[in-house]
KOLNU-6787 format. One line per 5 residues: number of its first residue (from 1); their letters; for each residue x, y, z of N, C-alpha, C. Coordinates in pm, 1 decimal, always signed. Each point is the difference from the previous one (the first is absolute). Example, Ala and Ser with C-alpha at 12.3 -4.5 7.8 and 13.67 -1.06 7.14 Angstrom:
1> AS> +1319.0,-569.0,+780.0,-89.0,+119.0,+0.0,+90.0,+120.0,+0.0  -35.0,+105.0,-72.0,+82.0,+119.0,+6.0,-77.0,+109.0,+73.0
end
This chain:
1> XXXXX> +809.1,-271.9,+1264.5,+31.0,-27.0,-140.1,+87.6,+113.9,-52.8  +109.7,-29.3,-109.4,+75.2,+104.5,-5.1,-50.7,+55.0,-147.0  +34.1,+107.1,-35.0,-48.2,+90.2,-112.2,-7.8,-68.0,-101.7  -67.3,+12.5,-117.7,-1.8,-116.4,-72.3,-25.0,+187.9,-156.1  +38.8,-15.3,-110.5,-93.1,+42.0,-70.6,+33.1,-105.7,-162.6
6> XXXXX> -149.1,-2.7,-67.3,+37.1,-38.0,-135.1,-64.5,+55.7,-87.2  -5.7,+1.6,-140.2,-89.5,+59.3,-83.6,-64.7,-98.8,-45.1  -152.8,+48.3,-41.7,-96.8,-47.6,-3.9,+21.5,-58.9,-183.8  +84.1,+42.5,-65.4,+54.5,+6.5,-161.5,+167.7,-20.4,+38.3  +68.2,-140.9,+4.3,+164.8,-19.5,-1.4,+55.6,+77.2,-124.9
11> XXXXX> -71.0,-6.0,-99.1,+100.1,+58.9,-98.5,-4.4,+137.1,-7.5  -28.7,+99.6,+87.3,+32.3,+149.5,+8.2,+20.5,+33.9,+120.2  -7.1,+120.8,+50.0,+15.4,+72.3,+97.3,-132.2,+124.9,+9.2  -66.3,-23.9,-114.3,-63.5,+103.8,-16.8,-174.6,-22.9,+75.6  -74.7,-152.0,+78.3,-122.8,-41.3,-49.1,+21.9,+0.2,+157.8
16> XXXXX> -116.3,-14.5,+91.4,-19.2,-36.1,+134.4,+56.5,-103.1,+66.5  +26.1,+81.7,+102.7,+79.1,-89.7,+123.5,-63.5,-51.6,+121.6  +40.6,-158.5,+10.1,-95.4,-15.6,+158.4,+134.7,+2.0,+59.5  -16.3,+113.8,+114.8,+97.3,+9.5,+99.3,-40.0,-54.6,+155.3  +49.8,-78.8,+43.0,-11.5,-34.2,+176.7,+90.0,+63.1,+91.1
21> XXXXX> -43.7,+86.7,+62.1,+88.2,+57.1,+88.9,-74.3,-8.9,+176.6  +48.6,-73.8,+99.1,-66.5,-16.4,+118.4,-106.6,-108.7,-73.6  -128.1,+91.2,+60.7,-123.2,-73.3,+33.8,-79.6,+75.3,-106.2  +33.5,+42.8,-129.0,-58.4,+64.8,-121.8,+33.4,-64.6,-118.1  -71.0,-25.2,-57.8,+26.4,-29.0,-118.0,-115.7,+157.2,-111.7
26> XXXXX> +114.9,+6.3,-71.6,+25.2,+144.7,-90.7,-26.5,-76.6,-159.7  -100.6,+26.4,-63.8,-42.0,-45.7,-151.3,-34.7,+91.0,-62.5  +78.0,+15.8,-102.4,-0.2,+143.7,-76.4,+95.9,+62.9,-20.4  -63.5,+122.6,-28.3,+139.9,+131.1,-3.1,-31.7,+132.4,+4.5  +60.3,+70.6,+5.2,-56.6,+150.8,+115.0,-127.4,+66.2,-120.8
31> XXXXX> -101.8,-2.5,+49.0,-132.9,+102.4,-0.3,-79.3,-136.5,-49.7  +25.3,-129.6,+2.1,-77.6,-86.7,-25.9,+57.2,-191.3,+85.7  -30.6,+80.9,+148.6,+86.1,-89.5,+37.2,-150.9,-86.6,+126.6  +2.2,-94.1,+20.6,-64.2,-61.6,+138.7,+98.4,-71.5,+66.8  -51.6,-31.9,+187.3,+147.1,-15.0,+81.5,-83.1,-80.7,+86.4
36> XXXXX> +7.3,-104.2,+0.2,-74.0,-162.9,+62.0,+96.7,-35.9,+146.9  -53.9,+39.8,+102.2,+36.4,-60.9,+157.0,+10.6,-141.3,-104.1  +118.1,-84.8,+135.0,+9.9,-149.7,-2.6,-52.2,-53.2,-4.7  -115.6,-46.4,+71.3,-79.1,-54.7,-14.5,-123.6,+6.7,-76.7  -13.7,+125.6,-32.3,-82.9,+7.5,-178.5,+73.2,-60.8,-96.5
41> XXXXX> +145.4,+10.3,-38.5,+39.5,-65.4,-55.0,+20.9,-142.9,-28.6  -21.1,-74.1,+149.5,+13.5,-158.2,-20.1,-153.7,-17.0,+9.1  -131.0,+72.2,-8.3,-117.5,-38.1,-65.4,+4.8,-8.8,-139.3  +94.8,+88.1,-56.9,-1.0,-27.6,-162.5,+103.4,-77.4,-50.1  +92.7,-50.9,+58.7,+78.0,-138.9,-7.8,-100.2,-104.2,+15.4
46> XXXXX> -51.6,+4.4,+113.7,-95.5,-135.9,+23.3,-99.5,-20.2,-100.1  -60.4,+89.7,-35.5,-104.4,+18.7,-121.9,+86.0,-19.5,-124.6  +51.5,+45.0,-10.4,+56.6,-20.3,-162.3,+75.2,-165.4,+4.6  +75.2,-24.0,+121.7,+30.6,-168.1,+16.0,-112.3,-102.7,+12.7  -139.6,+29.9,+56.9,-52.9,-94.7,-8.5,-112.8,+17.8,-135.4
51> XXXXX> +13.9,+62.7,-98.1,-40.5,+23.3,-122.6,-124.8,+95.4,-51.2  -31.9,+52.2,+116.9,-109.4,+95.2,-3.8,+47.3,+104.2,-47.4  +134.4,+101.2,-39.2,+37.1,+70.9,-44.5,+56.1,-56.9,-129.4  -20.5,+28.7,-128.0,+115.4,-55.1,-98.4,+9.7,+93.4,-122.4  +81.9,-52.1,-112.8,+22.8,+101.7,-112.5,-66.4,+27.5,-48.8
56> X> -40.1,+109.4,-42.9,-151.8,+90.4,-81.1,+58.5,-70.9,-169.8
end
């Protein structure tokens, strides 16, 4: 997969970023960041797609 980054807030530059780089996925931003292997990550795709995860 090739590098991917976006912010977690489109209308700034200033709010957290989920970045994919390799086999990491990067959520956050430096001194408040967590970094999800691939396949942790498509457990919380799968969970949040089949509705067990949703908006607070």
């Amino acid at each position: 997969m090739k590098n991917v980054k976006m912010s977690l807030c489109p209308a700034c530059t200033a709010c957290p970023e989920v970045e994919i780089v390799g086999d990491e996925i990067r959520i956050g931003e430096a001194g408040n960041l967590v970094v999800l292997k691939k396949d942790e990550w498509n457990v919380l795709v799968d969970l949040i797609a089949s509705g067990r995860v949703s908006k607070l």
